[in-house]
C-alpha positions in Angstrom: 12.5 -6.3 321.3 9.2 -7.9 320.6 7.5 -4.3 319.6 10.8 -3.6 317.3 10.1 -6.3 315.6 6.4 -5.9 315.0 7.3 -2.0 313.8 9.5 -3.9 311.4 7.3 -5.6 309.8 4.5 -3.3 310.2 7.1 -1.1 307.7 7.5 -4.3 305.6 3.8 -5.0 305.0 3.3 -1.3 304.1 6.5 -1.2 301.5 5.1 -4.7 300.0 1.2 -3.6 299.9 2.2 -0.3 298.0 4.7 -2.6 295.7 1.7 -4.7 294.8 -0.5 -1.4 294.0 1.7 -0.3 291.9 2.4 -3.9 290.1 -2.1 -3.7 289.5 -2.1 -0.1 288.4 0.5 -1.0 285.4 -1.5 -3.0 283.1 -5.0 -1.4 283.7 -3.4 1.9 282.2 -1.5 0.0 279.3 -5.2 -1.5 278.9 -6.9 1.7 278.4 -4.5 3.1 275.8 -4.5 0.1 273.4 -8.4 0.1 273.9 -8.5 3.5 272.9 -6.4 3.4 269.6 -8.5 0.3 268.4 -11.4 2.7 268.5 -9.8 5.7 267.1 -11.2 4.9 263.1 -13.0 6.3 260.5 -16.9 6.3 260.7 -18.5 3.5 258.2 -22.2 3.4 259.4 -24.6 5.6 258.0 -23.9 7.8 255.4 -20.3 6.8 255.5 -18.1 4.5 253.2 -15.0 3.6 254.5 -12.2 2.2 252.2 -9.4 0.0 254.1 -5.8 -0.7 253.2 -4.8 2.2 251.1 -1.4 2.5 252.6 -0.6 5.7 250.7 0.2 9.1 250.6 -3.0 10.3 248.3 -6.4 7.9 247.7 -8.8 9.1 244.6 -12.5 8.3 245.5 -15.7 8.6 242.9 -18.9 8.9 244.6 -21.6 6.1 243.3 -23.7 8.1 240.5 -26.3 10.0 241.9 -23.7 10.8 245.3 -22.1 13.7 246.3 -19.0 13.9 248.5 -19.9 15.9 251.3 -17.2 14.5 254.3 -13.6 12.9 254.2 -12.0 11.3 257.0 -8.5 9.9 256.9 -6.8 8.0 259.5 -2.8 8.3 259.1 -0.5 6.9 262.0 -2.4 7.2 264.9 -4.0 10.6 263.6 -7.4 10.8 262.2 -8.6 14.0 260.6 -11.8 15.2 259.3 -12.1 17.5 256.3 -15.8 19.2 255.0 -16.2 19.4 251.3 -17.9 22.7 250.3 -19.3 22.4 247.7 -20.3 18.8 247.5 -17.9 16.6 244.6 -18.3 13.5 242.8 -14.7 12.7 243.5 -12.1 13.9 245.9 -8.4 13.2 246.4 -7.1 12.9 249.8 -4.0 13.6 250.7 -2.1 12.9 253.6 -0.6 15.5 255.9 0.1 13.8 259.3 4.0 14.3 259.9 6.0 11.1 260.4 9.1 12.7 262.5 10.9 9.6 262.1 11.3 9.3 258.8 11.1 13.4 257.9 7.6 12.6 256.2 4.3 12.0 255.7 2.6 9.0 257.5 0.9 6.8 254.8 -3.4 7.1 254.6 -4.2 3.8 256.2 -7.8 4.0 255.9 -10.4 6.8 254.8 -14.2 7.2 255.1 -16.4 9.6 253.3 -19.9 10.9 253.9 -21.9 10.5 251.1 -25.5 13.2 250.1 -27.4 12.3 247.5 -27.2 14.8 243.9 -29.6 17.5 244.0 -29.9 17.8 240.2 -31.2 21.7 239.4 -33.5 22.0 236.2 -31.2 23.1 233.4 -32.4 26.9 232.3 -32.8 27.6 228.3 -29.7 30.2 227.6 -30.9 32.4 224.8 -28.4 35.1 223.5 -29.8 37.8 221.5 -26.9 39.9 219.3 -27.1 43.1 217.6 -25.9 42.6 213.8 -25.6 45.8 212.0 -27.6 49.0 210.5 -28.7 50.2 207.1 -27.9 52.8 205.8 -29.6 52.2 202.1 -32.9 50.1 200.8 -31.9 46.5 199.8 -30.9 42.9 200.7 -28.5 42.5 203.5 -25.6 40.5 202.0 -25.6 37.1 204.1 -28.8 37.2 206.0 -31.7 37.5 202.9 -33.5 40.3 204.7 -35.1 43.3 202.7 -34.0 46.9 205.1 -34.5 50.3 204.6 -32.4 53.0 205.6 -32.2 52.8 209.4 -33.5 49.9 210.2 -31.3 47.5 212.5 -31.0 43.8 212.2 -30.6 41.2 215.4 -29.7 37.5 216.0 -31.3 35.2 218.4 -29.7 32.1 219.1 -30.4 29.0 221.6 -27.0 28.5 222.9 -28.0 25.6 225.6 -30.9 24.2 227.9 -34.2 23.1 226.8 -36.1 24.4 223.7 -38.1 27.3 224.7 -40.9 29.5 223.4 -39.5 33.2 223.3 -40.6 36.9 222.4 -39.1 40.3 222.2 -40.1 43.4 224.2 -40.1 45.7 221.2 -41.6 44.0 218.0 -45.1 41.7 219.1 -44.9 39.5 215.8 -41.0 38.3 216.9 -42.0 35.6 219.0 -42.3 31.6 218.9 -40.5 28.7 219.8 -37.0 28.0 219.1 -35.1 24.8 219.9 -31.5 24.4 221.0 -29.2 25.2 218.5 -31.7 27.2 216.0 -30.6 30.6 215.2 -33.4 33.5 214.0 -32.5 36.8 212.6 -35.4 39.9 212.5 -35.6 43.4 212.3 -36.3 46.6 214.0 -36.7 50.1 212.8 -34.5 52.7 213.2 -36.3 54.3 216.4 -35.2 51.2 218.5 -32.1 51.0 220.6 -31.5 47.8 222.0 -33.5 44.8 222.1 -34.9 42.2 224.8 -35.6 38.6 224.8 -37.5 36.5 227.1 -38.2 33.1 227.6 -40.5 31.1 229.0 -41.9 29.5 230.9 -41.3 32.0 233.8 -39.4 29.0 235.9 -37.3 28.9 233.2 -36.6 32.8 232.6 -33.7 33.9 231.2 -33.4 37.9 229.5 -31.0 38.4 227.0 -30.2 42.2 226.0 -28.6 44.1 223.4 -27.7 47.4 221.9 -27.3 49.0 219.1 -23.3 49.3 217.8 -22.2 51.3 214.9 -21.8 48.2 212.6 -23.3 48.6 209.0 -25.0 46.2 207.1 -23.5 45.0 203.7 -26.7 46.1 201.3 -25.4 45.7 197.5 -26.7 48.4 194.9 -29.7 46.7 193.1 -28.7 45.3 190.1 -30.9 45.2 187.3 -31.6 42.2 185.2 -29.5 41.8 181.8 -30.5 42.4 178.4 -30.5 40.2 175.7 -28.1 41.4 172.8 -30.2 42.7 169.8 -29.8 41.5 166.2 -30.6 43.1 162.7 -28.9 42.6 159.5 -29.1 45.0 156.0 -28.3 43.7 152.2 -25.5 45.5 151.3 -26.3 45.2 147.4 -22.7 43.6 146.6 -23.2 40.4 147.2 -23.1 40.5 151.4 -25.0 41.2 154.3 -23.6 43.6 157.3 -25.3 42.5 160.3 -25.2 44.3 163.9 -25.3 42.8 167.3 -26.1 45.3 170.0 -25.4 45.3 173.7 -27.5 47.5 176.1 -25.9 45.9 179.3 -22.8 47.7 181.5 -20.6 44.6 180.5 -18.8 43.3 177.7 -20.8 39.8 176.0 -18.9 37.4 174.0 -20.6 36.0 171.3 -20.5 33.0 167.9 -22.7 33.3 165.4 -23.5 30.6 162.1 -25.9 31.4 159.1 -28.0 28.8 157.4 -25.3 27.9 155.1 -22.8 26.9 157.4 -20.9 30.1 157.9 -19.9 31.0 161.0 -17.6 32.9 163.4 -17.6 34.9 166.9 -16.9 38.0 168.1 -16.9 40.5 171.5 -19.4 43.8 172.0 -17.9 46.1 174.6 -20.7 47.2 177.5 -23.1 49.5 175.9 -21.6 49.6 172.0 -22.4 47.9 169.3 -20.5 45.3 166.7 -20.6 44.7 162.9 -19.8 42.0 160.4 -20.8 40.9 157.1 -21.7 37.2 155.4 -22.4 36.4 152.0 -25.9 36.9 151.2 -26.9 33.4 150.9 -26.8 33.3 154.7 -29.6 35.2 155.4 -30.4 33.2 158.5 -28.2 33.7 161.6 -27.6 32.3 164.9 -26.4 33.9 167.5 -25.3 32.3 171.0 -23.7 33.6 174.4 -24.2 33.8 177.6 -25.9 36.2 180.7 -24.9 35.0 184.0 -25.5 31.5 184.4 -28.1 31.3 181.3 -27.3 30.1 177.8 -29.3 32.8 175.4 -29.7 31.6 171.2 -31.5 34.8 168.9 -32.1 34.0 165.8 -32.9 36.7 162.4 -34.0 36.4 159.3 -34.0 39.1 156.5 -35.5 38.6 153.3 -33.3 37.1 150.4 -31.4 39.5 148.9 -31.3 40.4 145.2 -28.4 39.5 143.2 -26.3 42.0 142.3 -26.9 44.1 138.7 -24.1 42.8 135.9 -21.3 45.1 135.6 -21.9 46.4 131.9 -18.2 47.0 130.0 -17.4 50.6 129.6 -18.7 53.0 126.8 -16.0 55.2 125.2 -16.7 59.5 125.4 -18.4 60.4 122.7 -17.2 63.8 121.2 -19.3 66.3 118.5 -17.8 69.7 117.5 -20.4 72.9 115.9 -19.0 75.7 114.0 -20.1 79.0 116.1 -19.9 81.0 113.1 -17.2 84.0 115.1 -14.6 81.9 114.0 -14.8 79.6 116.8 -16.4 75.7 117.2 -17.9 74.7 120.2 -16.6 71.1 121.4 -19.1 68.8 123.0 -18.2 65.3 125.4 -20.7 63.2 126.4 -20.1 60.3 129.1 -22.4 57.1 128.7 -21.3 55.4 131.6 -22.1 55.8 135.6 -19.2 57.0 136.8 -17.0 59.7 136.2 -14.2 60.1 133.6 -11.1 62.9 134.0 
């Protein structure tokens, strides 16, 4: 009876001292779960900035200047994630992507840290760009660009498009070389044996080669155009009273023209190209103006011709004078003289 009883509670102590393990075991595992989600953050030591309470879907960061962005991390419900940023940014957007089952979602960013380099600035290269512009094909002024070609020759463009100012020079002409600033744009030219072009610049840290070829572009070279002529000017004593002057042009264009005497006659007039044009004055304006214009200049010629004589009186008309002479054959010969200077029927 007595060992039955002891078996008893021998089973009772066992059953109780396995209840109490169980009891202790509880909260020491509760313990190390919490413990470990308290710890499961965002670095913020180091090279790491953490930002706190964003409590959003998406967070937009700028680096401090002079900072790259080279590591995100984002904590979202009890998930945190790591993302590398290649290349480096100066701002990133995070967004969350941590499912929340419950609610068919996202779970909210509640936190984010990122790793922070500092800028590596690179030294800026000069960009030079060297263009082909066109050929000649006769002697003359390109239209645009002020340079003097002959047939053949080819003309380029350099140009600083960006970077530092640079010295420069070409692999084919040895006096197209110097120093050119950002911005500045140079035209030369080649003759007609080259092909293409080259430009370098330097110094040789800084080296950038531009090329180009010849196209089949042709430069805009006007005919030479010769300087106009002044109109000429004479004028003649007619002997009646009037003068016929005569203004001449020698130029391929039509000149308008006004002239006044010295006594206040005047008037104007056109000359076609290469023709001449005639009008008359009285002959007490034996001085003459004449004014027009060549191009953009105002031209005044002025003539003189000696005074003319006044015209001889007209004398009244003499009557025919008539004489007859007996012939002796029984005929008389009939004589009419005519005094005057002109004719009479």
């Amino acid at each position: 009876m007595r060992e039955k009883r002891n078996n008893k509670m021998l089973r009772l102590g066992i059953g109780f001292s396995f209840a109490l393990l169980l009891i202790l075991a509880t909260p020491l595992i509760s313990s190390q779960d919490v413990y470990a989600e308290a710890q499961e953050t965002c670095p913020k030591s180091g090279d790491w900035v953490k930002v706190d309470g964003i409590n959003a879907q998406s967070y937009d960061y700028v680096a401090p200047e002079g900072k790259l962005v080279v590591e995100v991390c984002y904590k979202a419900g009890t998930t945190v994630k790591y993302e590398t940023i290649d290349p480096p940014q100066s701002s990133v957007k995070v967004t969350t992507d941590v499912p929340n089952p419950n609610e068919n979602a996202f779970h909210d960013i509640s936190h984010a840290s990122f790793r922070l380099a500092e800028e590596v600035k690179q030294e800026e290269q000069p960009f030079v760009r060297i263009t082909y512009i066109c050929a000649a094909d006769i002697a003359g002024i390109v239209e645009g660009y002020g340079l003097e070609v002959e047939p053949g020759d080819h003309i380029w463009r350099v140009r600083h498009e960006s970077g530092p100012a640079t010295s420069f020079s070409t692999n084919f002409l040895s006096d197209v070389q110097g120093f050119i600033n950002v911005g500045e744009t140079l035209y030369f030219v080649t003759p007609q044996s080259a092909n293409g072009v080259k430009v370098i610049t330097s110094p040789l840290a800084n080296l950038y080669e531009g090329t180009a070829s010849v196209s089949g572009a042709v430069c805009d070279v006007p005919e030479e155009k010769s300087d106009p002529e002044e109109l000429t000017l004479n004028g003649e004593c007619l002997g009646d009273g009037s003068i016929e002057w005569k203004v001449t042009n020698p130029n391929d264009f039509a000149v308008q023209f006004s002239w006044e005497t010295n006594d206040s006659q005047s008037g104007s007039s056109n000359v076609a190209a290469n023709s001449f044009v005639t009008f008359k004055t009285l002959s007490t304006g034996n001085m003459i103006s004449l004014s027009y214009s060549l191009g953009n200049e105002q031209i005044s010629t002025d003539k003189t011709i000696e005074v003319c004589d006044d015209p001889e009186e007209e004398k009244d008309p003499k009557e025919l004078e008539l004489m007859g002479e007996c012939l002796g054959d029984g005929s008389i010969e009939w004589k009419v003289t005519n005094p005057n200077d002109f004719a009479v029927q």
